[in-house]
N, C-alpha and C positions, 0 to 999 in steps of 0.2 A: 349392798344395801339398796334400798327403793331407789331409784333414779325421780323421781317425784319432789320437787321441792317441799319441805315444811310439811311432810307428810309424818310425824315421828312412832302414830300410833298403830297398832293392830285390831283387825277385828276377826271374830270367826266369822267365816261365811256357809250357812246351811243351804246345799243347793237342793230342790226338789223332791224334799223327804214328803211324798204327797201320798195319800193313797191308794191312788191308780197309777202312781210309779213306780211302789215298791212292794205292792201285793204280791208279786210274785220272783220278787227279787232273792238272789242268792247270799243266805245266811240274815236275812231281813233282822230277825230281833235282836241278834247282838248287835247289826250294823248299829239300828236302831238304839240302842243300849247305848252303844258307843258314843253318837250325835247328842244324847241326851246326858252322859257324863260331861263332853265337851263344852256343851250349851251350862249347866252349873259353872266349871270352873272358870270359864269367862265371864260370869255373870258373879263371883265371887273377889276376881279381880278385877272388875268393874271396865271390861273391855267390853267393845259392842259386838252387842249379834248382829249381822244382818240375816236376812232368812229372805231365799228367791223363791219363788212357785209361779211353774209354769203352764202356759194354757197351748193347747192345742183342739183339734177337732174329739181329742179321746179325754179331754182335760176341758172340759167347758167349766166357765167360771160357777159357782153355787151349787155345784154337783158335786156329793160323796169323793168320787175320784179324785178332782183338783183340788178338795180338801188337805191340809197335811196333816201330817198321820196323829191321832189321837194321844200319845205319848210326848208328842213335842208343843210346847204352848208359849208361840212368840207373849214376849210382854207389851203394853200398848206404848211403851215408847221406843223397841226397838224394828228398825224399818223394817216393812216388807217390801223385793221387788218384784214386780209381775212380769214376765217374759214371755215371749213367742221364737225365740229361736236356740240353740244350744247354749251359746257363748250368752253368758248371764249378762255383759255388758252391750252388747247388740238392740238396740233401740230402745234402750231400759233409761232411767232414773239414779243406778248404780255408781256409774263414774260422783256425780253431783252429791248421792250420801255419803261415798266414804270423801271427797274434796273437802265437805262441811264438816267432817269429825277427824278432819286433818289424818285418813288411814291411808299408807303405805307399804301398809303388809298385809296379807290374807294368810288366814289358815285356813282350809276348804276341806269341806264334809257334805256326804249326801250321796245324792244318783242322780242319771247312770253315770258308771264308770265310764261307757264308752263313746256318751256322748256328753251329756251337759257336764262332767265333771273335765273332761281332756278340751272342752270347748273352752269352757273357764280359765280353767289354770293359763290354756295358751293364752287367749285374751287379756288373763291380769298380765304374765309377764311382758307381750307386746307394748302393751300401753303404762311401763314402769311400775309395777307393783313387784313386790317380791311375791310368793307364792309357796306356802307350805302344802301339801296334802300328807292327810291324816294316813296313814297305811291301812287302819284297819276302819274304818269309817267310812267307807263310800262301798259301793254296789251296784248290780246293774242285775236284768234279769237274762235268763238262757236262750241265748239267739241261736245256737249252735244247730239249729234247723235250716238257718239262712246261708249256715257257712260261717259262721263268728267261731271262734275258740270257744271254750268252756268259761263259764261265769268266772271262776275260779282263775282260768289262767289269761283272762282280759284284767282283772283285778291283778295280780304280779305281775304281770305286763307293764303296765300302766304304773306301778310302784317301781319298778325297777328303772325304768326308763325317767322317771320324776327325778328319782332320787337323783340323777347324773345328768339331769337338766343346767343347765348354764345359758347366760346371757350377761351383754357388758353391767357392770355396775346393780346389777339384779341377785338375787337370791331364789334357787329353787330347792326342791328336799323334801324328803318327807320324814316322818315321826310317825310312832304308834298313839293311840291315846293318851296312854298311861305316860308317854314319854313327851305328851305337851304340858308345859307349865306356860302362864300367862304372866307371873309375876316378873 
């Protein structure tokens, strides 16, 4: 369990379903699909969303691209964080919303696989959070021009190695969608 004191809640955390992140991401509309099934059943058992979106030189704030994607539509009372580096908690606002809704657990969805989502998870478990990723909920797009593995096998990658993740008094793992429940 969280190593975090008085931390007893969970929230889903949507990482950078934006749409110059995942334009051309691998299996986009199911991921997508998936983010937005998730995003209901949290919102059903009245756990919080957080929702990060990130900016960079290709991700300028007010532009199409750093937009998230037209499918997912945070509510106006559930936070957004703005980021500039992988790890969602890296000079962000993050640690302080989930402190304030006493969260201790993340379950994480979104893109990419092989950066903002492996940046994350490390960063929650480093700093006591337990840390779920969704298996079939996150994506990245095809580097394999740069030398990256295939979209596909950085996704099983990155589930395989999650799932048999460990740290002291921490929780790591993953699930499919279908196999989160919030209740």
């Amino acid at each position: 369990m969280t190593t975090l004191a008085n931390r007893p809640n969970t929230a889903l955390l949507v990482v950078d379903v934006q749409n110059g992140v995942v334009a051309e991401a691998y299996d986009r509309d199911t991921v997508v699909a998936h983010v937005a099934a998730l995003v209901d059943k949290a919102r059903s058992a009245q756990v919080d969303v957080v929702w990060v979106q990130h900016q960079s030189e290709s991700l300028m704030p007010d532009t199409d691209s750093w937009q998230l994607v037209s499918e997912l539509v945070p509510h106006a009372s559930e936070p957004l964080v703005h980021k500039r580096f992988g790890d969602s908690f890296e000079e962000t606002d993050l640690e302080s919303v989930l402190a304030e809704r006493g969260i201790g657990s993340l379950v994480v969805a979104g893109a990419q696989t092989d950066a903002c989502i492996r940046s994350t998870l490390h960063g929650a478990i480093v700093r006591g959070y337990d840390a779920l990723l969704v298996e079939d909920a996150h994506t990245t797009e095809d580097l394999s021009s740069f030398g990256a593995p295939s979209p596909e096998k950085v996704i099983a990658h990155t589930n395989l190695y999650w799932k048999y993740h460990t740290a002291p008094g921490r929780t790591a793992g993953t699930a499919t969608t279908a196999e989160i429940s919030f209740t």
